[in-house]
N, C-alpha and C positions, 0 to 999 in steps of 0.2 A: 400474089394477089393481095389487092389490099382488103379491109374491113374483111376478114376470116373468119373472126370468132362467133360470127352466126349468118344469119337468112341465106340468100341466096350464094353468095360468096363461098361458106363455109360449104354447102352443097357440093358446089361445082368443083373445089378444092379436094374434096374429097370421090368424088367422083375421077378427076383427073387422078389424083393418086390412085384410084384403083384398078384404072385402066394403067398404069405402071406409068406414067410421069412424072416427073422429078419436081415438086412444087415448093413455091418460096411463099411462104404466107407472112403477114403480115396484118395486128390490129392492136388496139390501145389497151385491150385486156391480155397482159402475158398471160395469167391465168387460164382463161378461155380458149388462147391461142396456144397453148400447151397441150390443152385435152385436146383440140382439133389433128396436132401434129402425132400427138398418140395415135387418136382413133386413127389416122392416115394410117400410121402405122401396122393396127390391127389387121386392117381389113384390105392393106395393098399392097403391090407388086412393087410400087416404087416408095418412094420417101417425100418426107416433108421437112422443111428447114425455115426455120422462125428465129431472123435478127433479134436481138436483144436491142431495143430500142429504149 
């Protein structure tokens, strides 16, 4: 998923992770796009995975 690190995008990324999907995110703030792949983390059955771009 691209633009991750917020509004709708980030949502559904996150939501997908918690229903246990395996998500690739992707956005121009690594920053942002790190705490997204945490929070996936926290709160889900599956995983999140963000290229180093």
């Amino acid at each position: 998923m691209t633009g991750a690190s917020s509004g709708i995008v980030r949502a559904t990324a996150l939501e997908c992770a918690r229903r246990g999907a395996r998500v690739a995110i992707a956005a121009r703030s690594s920053v942002q796009l790190e705490e997204v792949a945490a929070e996936s983390g926290r709160e889900a059955a599956g995983d999140s995975w963000c290229p180093r771009t």
